[in-house]
C-alpha positions as CSV (number, residue, x, y, z in Angstrom):
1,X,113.9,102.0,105.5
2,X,115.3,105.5,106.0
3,X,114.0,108.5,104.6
4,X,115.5,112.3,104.6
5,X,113.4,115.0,104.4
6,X,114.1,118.6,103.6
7,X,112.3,120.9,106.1
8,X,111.9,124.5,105.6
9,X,113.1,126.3,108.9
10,X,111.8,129.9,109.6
11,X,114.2,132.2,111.1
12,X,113.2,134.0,114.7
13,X,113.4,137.4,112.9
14,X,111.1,137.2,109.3
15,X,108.9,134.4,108.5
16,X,109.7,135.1,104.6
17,X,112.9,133.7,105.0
18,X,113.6,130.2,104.9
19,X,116.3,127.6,105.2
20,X,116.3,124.0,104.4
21,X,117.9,121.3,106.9
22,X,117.2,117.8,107.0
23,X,115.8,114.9,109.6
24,X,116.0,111.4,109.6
25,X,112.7,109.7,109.3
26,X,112.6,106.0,110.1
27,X,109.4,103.9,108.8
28,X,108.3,101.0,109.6
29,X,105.3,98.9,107.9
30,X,103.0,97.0,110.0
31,X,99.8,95.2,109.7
32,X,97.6,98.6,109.9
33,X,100.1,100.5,107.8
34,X,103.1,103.0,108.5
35,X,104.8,104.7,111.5
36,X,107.4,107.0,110.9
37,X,109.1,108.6,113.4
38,X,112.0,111.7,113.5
39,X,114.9,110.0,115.8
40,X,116.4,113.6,115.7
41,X,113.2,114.9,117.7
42,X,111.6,112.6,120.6
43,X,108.0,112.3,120.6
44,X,107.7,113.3,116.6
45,X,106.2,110.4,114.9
46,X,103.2,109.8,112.7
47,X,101.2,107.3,110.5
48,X,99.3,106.4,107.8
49,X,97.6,103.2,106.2
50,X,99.7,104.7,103.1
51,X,103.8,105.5,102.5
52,X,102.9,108.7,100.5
53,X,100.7,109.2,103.6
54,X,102.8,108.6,106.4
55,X,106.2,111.1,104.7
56,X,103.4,113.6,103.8
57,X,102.4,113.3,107.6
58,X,106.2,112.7,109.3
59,X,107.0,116.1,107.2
60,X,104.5,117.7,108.6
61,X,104.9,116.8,112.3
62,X,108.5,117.1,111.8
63,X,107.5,121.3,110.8
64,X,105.3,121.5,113.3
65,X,107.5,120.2,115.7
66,X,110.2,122.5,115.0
67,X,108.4,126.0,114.8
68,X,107.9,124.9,118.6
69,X,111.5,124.8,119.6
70,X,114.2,127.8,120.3
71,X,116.4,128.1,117.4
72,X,119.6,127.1,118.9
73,X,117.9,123.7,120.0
74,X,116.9,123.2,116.4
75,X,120.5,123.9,115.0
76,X,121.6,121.5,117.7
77,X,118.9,119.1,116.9
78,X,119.2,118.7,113.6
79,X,122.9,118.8,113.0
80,X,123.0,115.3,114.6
81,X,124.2,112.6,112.3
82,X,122.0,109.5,112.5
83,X,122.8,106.8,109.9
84,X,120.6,103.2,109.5
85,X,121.2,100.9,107.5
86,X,120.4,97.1,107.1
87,X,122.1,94.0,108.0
88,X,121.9,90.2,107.3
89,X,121.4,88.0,109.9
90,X,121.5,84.0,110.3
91,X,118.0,82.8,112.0
């Protein structure tokens, strides 16, 4: 399961201002609950025994994450395509 995200990016000059880019979350359910994790950004992932929990907390993280970087890394960053999707297999 994919999920996208809108993330509200402040620019280096005013903290009022802010634009909207998006990340792909990937989230994967497990016997103690969900890890979701930002393919876009190594090292950004998060959980929750929840779904609601773990988007609320990949969003986060994923914010968090970015107010760390340079802004030309996070145009770079985020303008990455990344697409999942499923596919049958014969077992």
């Amino acid at each position: 399961m994919t999920v996208f995200l809108c993330l509200r990016q402040a620019s280096p000059q005013a903290r009022l201002v802010h634009m909207t880019r998006k990340a792909s979350v990937v989230i994967e359910k497990d016997e103690n609950g969900f890890y979701a994790w930002c393919p876009e950004l190594k090292g950004c992932q998060s959980q929750s025994a929840t779904l609601e929990g773990a988007i609320a907390n990949i969003k986060e993280a994923i914010e968090l994450y970015i107010e760390t970087l340079p802004p030309g890394e996070r145009d770079v960053l985020l303008s990455r395509e990344i697409i999942t999707t499923a596919v049958e297999v014969n077992v």
